[in-house]
C-alpha positions in Angstrom: 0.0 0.0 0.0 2.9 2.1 0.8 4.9 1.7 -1.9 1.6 2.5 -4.4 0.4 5.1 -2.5 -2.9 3.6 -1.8 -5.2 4.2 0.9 -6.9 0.7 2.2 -10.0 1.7 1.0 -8.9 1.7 -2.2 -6.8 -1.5 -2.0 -9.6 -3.3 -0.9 -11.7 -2.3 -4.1 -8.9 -3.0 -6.4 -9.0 -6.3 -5.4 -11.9 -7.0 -5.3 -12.9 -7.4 -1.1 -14.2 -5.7 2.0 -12.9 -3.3 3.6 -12.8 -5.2 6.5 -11.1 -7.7 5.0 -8.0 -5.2 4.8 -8.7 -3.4 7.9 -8.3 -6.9 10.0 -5.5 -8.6 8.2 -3.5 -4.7 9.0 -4.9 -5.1 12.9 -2.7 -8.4 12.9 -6.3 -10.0 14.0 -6.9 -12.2 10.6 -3.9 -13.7 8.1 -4.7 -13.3 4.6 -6.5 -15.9 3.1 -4.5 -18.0 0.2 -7.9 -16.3 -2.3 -6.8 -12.6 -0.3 -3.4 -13.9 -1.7 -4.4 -14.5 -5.3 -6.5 -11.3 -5.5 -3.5 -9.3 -4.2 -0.7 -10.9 -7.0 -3.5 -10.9 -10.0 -4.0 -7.5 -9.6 -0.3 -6.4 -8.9 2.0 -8.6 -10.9 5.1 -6.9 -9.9 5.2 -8.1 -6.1 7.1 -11.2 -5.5 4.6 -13.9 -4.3 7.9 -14.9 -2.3 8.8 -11.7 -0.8 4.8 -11.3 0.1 4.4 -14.4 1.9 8.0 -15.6 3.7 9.1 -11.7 3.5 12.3 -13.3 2.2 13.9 -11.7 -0.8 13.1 -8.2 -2.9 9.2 -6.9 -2.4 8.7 -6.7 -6.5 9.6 -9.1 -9.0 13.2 -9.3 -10.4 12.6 -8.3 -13.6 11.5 -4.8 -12.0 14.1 -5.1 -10.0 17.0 -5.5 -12.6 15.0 -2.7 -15.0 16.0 -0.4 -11.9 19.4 -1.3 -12.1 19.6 -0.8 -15.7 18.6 2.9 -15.1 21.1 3.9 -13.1 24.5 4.6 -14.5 28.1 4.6 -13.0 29.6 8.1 -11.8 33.1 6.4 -10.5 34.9 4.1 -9.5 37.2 3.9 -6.3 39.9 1.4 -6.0 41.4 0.7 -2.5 44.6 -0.7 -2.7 46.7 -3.1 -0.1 48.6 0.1 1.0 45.5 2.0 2.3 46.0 3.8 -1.2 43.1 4.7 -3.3 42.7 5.8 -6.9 39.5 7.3 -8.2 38.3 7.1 -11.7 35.9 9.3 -13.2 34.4 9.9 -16.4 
């Protein structure tokens, strides 16, 4: 919800159940229901079903993940030597 910016109002009816559903499973009193669980990865593809249940590994798929990486590009490079000697390298 965080990472989406979504209220759980509006979680709840993009998935497709009550409100209550949402509100209890966030209380700690219920745990979400293997069909809460199917609702939840149909509806957003990019979380990892592993990372969603076991909380174990990245919270969106890796392809996501890697596309990230891709983006970003190196500034520099620092190389630390035996001798507690560095050199930087730059573009």
């Amino acid at each position: 919800m965080e990472s989406e910016g979504l209220k759980s109002s509006v979680l709840a009816d993009n998935i497709g159940v009550n409100r209550a559903t949402i509100s209890h499973i966030l209380s700690g009193r219920n745990k979400p229901s293997i069909d809460f669980l199917e609702k939840l990865l149909h509806t957003y593809p990019n979380i990892n079903a592993n990372w969603l249940i076991s909380g174990i590994g990245f919270m969106t798929t890796q392809k996501e993940v890697n596309e990230v990486k891709v983006a970003k590009k190196i500034g520099k490079v620092v190389v630390f030597y035996d001798d507690n000697s560095f050199e930087e390298m730059g573009k």
